[in-house]
PyMOL Python script that loads the backbone (N, CA, C, O; Angstrom):
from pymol import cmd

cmd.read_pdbstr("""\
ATOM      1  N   UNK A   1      18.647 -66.775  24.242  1.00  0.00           N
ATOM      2  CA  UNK A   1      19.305 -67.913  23.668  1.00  0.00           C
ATOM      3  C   UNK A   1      20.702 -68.049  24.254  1.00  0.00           C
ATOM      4  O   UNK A   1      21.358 -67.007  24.274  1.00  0.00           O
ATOM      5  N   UNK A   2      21.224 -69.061  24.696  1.00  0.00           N
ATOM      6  CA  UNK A   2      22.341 -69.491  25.257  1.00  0.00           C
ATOM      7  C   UNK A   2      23.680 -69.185  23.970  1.00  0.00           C
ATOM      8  O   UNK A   2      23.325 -69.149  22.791  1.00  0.00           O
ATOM      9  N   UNK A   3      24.970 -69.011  24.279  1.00  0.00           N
ATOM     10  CA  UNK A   3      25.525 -68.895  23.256  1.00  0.00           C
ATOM     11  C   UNK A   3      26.345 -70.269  23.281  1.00  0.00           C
ATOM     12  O   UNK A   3      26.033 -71.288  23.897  1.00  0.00           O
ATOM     13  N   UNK A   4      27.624 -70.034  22.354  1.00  0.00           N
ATOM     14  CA  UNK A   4      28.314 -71.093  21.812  1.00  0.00           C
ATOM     15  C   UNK A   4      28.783 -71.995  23.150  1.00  0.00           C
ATOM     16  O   UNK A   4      28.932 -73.212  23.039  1.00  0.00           O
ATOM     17  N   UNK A   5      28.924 -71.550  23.962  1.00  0.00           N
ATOM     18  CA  UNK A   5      29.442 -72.099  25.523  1.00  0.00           C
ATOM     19  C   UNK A   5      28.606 -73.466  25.964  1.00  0.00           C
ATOM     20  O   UNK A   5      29.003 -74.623  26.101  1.00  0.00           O
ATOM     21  N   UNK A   6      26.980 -72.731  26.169  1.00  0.00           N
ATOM     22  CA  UNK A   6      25.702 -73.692  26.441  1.00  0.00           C
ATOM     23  C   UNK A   6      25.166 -72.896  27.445  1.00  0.00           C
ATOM     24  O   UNK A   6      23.946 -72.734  27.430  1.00  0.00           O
ATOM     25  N   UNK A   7      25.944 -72.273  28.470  1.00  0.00           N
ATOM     26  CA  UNK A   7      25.684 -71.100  29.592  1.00  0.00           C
ATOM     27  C   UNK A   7      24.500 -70.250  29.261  1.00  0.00           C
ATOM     28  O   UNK A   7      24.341 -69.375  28.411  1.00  0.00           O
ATOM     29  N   UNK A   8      23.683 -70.777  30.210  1.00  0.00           N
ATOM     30  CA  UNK A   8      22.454 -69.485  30.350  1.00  0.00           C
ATOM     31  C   UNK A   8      23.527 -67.902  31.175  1.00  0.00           C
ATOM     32  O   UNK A   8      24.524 -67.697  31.869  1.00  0.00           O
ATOM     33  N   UNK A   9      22.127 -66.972  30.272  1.00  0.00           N
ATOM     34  CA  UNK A   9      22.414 -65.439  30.614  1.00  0.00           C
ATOM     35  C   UNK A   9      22.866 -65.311  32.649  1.00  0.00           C
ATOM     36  O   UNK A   9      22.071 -65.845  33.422  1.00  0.00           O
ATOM     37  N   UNK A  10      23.437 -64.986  32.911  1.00  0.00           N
ATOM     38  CA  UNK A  10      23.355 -64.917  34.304  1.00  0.00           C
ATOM     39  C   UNK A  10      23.759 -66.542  34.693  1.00  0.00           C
ATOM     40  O   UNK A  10      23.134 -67.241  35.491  1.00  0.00           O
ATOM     41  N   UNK A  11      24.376 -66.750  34.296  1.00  0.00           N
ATOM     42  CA  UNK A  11      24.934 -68.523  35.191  1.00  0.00           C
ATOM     43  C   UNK A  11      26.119 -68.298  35.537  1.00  0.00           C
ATOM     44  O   UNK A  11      26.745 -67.797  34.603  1.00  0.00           O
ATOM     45  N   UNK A  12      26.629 -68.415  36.312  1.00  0.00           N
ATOM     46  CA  UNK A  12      27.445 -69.004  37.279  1.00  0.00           C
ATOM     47  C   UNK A  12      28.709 -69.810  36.673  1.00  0.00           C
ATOM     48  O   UNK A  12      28.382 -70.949  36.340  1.00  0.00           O
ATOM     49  N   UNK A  13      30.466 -69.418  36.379  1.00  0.00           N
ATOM     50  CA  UNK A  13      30.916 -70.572  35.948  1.00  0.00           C
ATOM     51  C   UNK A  13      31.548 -71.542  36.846  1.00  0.00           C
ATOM     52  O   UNK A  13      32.007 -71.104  37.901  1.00  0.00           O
ATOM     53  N   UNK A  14      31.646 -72.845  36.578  1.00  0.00           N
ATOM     54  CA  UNK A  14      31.524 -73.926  37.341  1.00  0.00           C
ATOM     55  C   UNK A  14      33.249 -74.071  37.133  1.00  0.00           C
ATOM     56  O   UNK A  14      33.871 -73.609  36.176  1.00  0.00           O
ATOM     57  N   UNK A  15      33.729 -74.697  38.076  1.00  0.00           N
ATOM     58  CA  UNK A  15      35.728 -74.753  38.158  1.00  0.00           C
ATOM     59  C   UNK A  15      35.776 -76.098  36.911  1.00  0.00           C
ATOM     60  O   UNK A  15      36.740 -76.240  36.158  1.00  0.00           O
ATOM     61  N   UNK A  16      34.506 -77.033  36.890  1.00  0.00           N
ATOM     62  CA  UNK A  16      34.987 -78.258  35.892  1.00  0.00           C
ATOM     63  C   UNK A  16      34.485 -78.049  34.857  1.00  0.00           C
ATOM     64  O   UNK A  16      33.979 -76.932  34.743  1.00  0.00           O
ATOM     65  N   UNK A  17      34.417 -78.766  33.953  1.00  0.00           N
ATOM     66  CA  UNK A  17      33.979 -79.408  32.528  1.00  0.00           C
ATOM     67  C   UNK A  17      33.693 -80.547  32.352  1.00  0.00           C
ATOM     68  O   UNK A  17      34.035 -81.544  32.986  1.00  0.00           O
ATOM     69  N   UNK A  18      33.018 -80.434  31.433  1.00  0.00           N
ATOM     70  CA  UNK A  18      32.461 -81.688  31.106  1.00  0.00           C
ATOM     71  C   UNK A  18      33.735 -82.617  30.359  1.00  0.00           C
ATOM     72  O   UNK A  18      34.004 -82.243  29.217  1.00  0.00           O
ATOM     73  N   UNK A  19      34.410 -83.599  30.806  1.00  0.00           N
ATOM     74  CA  UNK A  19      35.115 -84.364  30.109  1.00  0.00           C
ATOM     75  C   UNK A  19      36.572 -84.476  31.276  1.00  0.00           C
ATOM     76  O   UNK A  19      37.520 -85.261  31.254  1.00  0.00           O
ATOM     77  N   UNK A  20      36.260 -83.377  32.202  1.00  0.00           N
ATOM     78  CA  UNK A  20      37.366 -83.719  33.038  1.00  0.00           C
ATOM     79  C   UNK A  20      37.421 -84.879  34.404  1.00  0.00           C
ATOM     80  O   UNK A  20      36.412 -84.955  35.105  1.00  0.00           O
ATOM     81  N   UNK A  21      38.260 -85.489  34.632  1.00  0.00           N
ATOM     82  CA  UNK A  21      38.182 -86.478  35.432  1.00  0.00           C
ATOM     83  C   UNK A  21      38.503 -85.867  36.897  1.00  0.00           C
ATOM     84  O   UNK A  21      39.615 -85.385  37.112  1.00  0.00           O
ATOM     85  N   UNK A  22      37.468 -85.898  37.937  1.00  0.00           N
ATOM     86  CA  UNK A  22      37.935 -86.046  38.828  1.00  0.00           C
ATOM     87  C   UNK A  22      37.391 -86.934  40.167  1.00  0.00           C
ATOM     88  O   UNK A  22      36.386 -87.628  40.015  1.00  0.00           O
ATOM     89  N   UNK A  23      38.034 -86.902  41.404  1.00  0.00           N
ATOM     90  CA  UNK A  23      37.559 -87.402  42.942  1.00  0.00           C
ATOM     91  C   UNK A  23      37.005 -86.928  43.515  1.00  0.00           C
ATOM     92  O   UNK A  23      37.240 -85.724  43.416  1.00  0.00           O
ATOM     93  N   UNK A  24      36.023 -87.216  44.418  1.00  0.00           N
ATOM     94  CA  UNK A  24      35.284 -86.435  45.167  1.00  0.00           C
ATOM     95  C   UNK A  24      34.410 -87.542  45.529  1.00  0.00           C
ATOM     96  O   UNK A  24      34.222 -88.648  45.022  1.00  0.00           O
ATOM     97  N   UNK A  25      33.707 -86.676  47.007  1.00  0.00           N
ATOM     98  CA  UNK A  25      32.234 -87.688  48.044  1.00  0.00           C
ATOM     99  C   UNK A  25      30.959 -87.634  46.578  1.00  0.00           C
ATOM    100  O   UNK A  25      30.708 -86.756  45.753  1.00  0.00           O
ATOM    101  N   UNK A  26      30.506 -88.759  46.765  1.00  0.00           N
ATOM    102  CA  UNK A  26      28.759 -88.644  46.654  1.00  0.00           C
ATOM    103  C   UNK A  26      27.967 -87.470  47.466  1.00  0.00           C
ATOM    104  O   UNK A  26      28.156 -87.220  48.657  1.00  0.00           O
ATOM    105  N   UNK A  27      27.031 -86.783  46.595  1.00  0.00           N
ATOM    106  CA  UNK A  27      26.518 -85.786  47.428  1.00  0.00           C
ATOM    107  C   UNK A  27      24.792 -86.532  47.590  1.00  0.00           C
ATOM    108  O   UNK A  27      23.825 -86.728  46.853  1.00  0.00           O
ATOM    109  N   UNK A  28      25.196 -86.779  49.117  1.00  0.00           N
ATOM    110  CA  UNK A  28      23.895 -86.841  49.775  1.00  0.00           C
ATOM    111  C   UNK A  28      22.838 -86.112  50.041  1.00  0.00           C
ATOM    112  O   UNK A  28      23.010 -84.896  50.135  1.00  0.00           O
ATOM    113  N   UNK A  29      21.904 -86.499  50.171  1.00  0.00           N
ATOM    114  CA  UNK A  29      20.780 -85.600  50.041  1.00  0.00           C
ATOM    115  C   UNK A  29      20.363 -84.725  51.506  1.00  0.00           C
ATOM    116  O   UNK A  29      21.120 -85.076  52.411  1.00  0.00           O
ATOM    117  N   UNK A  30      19.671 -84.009  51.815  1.00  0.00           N
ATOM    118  CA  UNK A  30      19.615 -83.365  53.009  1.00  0.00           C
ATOM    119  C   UNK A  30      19.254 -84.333  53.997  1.00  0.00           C
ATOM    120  O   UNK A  30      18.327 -85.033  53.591  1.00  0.00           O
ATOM    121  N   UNK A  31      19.651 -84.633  55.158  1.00  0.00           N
ATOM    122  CA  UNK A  31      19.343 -85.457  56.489  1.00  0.00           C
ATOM    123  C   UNK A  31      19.920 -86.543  56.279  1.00  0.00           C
ATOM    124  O   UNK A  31      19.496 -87.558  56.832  1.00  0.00           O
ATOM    125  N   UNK A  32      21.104 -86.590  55.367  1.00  0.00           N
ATOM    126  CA  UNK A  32      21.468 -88.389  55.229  1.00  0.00           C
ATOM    127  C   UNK A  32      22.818 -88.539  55.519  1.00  0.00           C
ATOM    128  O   UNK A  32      23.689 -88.673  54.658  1.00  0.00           O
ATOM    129  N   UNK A  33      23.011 -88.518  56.755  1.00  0.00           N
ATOM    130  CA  UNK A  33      24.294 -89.058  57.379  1.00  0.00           C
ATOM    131  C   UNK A  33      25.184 -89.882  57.523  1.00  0.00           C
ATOM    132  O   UNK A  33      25.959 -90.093  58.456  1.00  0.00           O
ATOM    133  N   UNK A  34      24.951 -90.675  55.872  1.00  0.00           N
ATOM    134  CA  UNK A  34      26.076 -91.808  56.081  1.00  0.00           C
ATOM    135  C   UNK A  34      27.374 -91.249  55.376  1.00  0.00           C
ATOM    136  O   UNK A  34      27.421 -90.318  54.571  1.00  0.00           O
ATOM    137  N   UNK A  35      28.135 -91.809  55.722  1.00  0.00           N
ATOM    138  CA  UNK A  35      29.752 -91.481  55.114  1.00  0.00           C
ATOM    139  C   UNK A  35      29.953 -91.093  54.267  1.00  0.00           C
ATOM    140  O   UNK A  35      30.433 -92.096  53.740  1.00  0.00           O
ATOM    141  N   UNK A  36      30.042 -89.945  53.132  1.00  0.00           N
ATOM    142  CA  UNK A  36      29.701 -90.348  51.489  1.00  0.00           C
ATOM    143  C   UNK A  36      30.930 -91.252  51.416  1.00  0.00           C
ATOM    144  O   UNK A  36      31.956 -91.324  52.092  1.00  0.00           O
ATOM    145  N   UNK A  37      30.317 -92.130  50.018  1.00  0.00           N
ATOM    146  CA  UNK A  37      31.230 -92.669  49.367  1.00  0.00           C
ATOM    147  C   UNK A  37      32.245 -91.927  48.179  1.00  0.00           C
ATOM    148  O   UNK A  37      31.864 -90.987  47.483  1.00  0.00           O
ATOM    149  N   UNK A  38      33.814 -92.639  48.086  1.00  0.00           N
ATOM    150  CA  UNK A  38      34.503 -91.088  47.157  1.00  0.00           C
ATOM    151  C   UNK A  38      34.433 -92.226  45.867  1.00  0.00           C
ATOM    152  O   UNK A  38      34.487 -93.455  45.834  1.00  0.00           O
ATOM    153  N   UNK A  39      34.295 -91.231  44.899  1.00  0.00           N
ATOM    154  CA  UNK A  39      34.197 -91.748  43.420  1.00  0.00           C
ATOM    155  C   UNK A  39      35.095 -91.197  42.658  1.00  0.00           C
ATOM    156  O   UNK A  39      35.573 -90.110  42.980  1.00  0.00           O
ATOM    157  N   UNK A  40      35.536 -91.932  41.363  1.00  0.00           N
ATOM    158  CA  UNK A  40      36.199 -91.114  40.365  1.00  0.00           C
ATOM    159  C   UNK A  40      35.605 -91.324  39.309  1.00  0.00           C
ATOM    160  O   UNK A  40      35.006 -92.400  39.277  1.00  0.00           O
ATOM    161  N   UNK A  41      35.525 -90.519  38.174  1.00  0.00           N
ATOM    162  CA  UNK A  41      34.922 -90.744  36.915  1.00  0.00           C
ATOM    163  C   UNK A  41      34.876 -89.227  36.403  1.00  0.00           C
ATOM    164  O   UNK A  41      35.071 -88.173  37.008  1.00  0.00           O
ATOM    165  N   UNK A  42      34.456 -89.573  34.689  1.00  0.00           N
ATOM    166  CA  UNK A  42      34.828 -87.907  33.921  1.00  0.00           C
ATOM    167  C   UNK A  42      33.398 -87.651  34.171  1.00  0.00           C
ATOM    168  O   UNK A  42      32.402 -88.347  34.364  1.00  0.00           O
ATOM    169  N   UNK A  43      33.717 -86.163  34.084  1.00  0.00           N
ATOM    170  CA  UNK A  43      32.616 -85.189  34.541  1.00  0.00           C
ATOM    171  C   UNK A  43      31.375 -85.700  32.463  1.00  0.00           C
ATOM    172  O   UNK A  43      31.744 -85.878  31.302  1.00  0.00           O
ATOM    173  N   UNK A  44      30.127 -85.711  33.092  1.00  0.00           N
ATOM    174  CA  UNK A  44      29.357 -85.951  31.641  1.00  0.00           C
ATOM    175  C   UNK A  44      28.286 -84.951  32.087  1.00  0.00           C
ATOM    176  O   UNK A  44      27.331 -84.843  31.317  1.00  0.00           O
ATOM    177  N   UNK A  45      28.276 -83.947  33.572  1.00  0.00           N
ATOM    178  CA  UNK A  45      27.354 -83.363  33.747  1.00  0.00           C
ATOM    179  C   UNK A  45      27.184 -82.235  34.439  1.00  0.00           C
ATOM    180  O   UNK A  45      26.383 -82.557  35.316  1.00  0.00           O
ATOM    181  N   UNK A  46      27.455 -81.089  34.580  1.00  0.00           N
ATOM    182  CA  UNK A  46      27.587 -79.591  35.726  1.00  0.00           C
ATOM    183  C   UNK A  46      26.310 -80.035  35.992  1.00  0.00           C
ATOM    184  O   UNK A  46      25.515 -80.396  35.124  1.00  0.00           O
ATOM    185  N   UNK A  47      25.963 -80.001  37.944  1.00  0.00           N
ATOM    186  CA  UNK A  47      24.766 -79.354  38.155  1.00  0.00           C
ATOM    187  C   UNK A  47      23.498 -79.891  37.402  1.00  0.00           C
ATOM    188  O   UNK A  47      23.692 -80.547  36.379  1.00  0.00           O
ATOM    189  N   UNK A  48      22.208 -79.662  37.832  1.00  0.00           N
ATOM    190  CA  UNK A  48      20.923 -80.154  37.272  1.00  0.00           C
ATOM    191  C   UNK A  48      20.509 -79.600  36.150  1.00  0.00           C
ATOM    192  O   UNK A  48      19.498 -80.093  35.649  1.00  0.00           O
ATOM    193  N   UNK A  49      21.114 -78.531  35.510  1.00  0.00           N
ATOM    194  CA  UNK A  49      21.099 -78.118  34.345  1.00  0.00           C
ATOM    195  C   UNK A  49      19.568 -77.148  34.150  1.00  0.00           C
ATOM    196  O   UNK A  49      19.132 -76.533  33.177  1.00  0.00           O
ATOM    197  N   UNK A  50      19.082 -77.327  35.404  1.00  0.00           N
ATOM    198  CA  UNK A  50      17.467 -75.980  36.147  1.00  0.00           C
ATOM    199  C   UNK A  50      18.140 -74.905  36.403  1.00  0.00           C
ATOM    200  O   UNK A  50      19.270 -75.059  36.868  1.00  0.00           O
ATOM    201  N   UNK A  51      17.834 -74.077  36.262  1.00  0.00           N
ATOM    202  CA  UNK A  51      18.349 -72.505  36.775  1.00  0.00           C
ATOM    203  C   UNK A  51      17.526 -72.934  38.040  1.00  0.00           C
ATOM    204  O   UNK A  51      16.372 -73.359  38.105  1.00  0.00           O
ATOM    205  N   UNK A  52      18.774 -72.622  39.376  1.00  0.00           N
ATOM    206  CA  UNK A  52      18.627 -72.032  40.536  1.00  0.00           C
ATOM    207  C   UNK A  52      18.395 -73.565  41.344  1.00  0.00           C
ATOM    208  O   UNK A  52      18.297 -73.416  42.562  1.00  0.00           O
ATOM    209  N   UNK A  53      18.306 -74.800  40.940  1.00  0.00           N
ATOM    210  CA  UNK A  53      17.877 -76.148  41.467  1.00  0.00           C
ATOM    211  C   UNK A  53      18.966 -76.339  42.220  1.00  0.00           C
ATOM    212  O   UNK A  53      18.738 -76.459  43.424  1.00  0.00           O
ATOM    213  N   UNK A  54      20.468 -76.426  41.754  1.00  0.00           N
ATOM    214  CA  UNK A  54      21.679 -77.117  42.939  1.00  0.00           C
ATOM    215  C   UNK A  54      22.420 -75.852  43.147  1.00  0.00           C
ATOM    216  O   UNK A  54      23.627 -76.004  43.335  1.00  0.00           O
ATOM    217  N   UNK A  55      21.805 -74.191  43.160  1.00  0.00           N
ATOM    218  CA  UNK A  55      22.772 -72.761  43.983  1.00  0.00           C
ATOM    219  C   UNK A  55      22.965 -72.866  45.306  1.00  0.00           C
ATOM    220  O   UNK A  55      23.538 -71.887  45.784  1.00  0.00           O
ATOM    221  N   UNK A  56      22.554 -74.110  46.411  1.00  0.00           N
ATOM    222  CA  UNK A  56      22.732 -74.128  47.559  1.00  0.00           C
ATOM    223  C   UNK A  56      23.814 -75.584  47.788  1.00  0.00           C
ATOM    224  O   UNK A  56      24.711 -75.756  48.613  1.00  0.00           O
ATOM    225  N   UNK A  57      23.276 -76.527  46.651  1.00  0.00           N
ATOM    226  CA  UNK A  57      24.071 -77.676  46.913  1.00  0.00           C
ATOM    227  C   UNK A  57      24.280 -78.259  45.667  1.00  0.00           C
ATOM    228  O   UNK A  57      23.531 -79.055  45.102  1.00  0.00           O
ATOM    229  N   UNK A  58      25.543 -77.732  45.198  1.00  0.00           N
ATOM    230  CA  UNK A  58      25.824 -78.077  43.882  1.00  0.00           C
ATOM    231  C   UNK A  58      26.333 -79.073  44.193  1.00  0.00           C
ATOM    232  O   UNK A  58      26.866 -79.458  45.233  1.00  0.00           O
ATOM    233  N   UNK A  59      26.015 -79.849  42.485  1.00  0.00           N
ATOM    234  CA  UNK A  59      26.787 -81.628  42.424  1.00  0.00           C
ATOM    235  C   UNK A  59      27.431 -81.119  40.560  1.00  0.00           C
ATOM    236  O   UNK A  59      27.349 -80.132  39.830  1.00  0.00           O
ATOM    237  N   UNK A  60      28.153 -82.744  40.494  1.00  0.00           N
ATOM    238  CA  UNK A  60      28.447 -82.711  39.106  1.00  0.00           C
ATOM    239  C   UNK A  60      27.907 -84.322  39.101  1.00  0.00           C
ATOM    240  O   UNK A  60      27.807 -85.070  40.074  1.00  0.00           O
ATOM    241  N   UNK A  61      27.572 -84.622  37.585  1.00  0.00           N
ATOM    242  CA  UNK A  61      27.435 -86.217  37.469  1.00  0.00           C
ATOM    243  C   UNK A  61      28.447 -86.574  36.761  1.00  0.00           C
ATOM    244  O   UNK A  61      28.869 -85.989  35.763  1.00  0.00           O
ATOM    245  N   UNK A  62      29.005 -87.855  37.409  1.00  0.00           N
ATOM    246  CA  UNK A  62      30.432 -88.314  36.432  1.00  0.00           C
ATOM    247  C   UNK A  62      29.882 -89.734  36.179  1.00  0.00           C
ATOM    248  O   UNK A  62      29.171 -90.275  37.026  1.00  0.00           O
ATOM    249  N   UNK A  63      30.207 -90.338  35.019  1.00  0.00           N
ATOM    250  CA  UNK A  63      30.867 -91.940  34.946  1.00  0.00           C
ATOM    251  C   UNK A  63      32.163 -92.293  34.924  1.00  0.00           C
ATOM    252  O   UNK A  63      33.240 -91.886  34.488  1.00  0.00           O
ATOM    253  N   UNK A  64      31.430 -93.724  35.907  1.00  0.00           N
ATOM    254  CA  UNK A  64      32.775 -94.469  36.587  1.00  0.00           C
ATOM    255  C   UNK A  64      32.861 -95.019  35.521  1.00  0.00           C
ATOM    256  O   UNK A  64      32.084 -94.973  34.567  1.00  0.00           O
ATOM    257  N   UNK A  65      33.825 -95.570  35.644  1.00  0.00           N
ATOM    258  CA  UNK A  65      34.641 -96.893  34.965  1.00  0.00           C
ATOM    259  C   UNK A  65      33.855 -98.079  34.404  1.00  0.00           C
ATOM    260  O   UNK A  65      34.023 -98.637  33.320  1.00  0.00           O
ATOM    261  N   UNK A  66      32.779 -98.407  35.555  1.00  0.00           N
ATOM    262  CA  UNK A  66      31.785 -99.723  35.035  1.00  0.00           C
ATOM    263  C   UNK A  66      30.771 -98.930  34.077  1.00  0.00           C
ATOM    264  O   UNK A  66      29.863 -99.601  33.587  1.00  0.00           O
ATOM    265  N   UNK A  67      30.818 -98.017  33.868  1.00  0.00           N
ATOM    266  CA  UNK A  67      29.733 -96.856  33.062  1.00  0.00           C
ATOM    267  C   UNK A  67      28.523 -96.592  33.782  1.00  0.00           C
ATOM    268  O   UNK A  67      27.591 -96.235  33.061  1.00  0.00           O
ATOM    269  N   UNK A  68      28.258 -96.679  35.136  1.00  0.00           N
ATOM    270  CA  UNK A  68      26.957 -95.973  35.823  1.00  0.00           C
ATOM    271  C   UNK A  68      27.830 -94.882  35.856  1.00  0.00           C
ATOM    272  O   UNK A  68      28.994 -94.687  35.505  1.00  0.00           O
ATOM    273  N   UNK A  69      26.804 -94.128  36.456  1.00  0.00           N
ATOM    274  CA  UNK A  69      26.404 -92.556  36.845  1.00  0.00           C
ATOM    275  C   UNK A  69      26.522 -92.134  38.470  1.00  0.00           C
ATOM    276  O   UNK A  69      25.813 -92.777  39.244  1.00  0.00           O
ATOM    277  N   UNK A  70      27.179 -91.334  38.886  1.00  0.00           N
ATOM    278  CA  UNK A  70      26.953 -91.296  40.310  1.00  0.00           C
ATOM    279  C   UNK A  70      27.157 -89.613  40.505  1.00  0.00           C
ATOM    280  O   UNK A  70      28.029 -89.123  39.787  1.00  0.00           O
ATOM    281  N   UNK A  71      26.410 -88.665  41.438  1.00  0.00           N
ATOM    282  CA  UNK A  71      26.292 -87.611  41.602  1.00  0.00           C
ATOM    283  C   UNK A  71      27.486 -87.010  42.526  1.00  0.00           C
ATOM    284  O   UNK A  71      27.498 -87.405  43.692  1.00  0.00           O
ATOM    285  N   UNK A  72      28.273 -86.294  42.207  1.00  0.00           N
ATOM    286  CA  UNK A  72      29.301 -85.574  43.460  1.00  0.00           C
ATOM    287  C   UNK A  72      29.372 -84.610  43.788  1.00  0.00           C
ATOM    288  O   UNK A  72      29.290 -83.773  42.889  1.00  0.00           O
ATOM    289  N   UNK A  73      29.604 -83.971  45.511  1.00  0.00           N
ATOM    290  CA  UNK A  73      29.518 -82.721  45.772  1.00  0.00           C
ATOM    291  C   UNK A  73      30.587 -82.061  45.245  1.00  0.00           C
ATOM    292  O   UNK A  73      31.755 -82.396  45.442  1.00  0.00           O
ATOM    293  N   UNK A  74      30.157 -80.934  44.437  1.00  0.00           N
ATOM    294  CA  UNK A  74      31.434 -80.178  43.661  1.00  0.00           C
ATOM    295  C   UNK A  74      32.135 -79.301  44.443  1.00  0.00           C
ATOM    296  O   UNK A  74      33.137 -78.750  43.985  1.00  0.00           O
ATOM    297  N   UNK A  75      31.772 -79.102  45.502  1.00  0.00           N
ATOM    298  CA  UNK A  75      32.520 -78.039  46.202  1.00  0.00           C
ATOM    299  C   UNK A  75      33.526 -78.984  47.099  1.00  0.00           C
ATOM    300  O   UNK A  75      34.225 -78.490  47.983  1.00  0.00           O
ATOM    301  N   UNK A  76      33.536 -80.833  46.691  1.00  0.00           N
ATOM    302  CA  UNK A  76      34.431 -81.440  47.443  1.00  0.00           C
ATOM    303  C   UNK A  76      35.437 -82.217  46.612  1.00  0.00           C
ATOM    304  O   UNK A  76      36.464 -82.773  47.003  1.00  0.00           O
ATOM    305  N   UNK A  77      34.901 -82.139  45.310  1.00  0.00           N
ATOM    306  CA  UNK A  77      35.841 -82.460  44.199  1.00  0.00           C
ATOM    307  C   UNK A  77      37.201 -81.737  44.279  1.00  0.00           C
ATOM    308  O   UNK A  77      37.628 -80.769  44.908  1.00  0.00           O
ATOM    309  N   UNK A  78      37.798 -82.769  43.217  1.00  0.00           N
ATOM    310  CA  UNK A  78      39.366 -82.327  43.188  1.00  0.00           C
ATOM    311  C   UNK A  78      39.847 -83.186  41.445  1.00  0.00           C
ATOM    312  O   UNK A  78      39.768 -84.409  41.320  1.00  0.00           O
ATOM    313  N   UNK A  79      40.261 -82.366  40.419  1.00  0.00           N
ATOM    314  CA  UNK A  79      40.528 -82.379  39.464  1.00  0.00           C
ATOM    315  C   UNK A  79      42.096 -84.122  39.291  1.00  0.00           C
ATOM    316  O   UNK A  79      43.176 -84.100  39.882  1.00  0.00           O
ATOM    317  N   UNK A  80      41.720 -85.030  38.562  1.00  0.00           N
ATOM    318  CA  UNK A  80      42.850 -85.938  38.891  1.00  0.00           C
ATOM    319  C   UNK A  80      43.801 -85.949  37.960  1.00  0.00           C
ATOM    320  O   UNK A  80      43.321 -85.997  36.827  1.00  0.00           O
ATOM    321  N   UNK A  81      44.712 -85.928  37.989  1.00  0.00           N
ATOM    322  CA  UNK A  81      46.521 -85.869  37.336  1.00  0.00           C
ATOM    323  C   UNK A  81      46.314 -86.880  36.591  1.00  0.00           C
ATOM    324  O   UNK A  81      46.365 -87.964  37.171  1.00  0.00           O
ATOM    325  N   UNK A  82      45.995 -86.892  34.984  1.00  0.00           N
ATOM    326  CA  UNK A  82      46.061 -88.233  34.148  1.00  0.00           C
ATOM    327  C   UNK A  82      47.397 -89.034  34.705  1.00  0.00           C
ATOM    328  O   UNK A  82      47.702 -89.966  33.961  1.00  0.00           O
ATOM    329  N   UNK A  83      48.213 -88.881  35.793  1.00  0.00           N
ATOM    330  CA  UNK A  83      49.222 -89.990  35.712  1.00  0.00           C
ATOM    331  C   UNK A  83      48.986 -90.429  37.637  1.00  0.00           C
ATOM    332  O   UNK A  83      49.689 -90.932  38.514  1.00  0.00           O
ATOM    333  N   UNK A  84      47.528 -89.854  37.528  1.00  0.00           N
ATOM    334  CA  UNK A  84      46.714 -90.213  39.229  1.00  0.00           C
ATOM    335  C   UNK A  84      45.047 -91.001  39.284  1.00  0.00           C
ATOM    336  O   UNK A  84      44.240 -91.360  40.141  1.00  0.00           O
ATOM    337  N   UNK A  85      45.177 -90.981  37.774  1.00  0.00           N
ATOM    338  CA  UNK A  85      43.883 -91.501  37.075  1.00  0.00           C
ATOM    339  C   UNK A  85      43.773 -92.908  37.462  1.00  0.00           C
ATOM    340  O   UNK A  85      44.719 -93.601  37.089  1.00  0.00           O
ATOM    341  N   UNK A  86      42.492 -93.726  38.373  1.00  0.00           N
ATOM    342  CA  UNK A  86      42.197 -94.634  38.036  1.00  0.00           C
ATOM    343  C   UNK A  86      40.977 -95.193  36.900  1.00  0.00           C
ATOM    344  O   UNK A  86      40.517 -96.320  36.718  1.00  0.00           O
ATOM    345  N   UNK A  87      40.734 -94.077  36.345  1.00  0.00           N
ATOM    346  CA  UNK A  87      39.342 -94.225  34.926  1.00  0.00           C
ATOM    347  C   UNK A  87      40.175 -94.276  33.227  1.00  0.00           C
ATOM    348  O   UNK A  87      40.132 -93.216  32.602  1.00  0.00           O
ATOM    349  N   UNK A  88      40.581 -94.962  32.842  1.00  0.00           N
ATOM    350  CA  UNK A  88      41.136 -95.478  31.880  1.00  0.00           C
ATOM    351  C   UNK A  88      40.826 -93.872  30.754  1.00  0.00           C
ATOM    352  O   UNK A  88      41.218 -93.850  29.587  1.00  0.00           O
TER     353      UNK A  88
END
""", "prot")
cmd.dss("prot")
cmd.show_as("cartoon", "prot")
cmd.util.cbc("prot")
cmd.orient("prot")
């Protein structure tokens, strides 16, 4: 059983949280070479939430501002200065 955290036994802790805002690329999928696009929005998601699914290519899911969903590579994220915030 997971404890008060949500963290499975043996997981990994992640540098964000859920509720923190930050920047970072879209994480593309393997063989897809376009530019990522950079997004901002609060974190609503670590990772696929599968044991062992994103240990090679971790993402976080954030919402933007218009309220979709967009996936980011976490190892390219960067935490934003509420007075660097464009997400209300």
């Amino acid at each position: 059983m997971a404890g008060r955290t949500g963290r499975r036994p043996g997981a990994v802790s992640a540098p964000y949280q859920v509720g923190d805002v930050v920047r970072g690329p879209e994480s593309l999928p393997p063989g897809d070479y376009r530019t990522p696009v950079i997004y901002e929005g609060e974190v609503v998601q670590v990772g696929s939430g599968w044991n062992g699914v994103d240990a090679n290519n971790a993402y976080l899911w954030v919402r933007l501002a218009d309220r979709s969903e967009r996936r980011l590579a976490i190892r390219r994220c960067a935490l934003v200065p509420p007075a660097e915030r464009s997400v209300p």
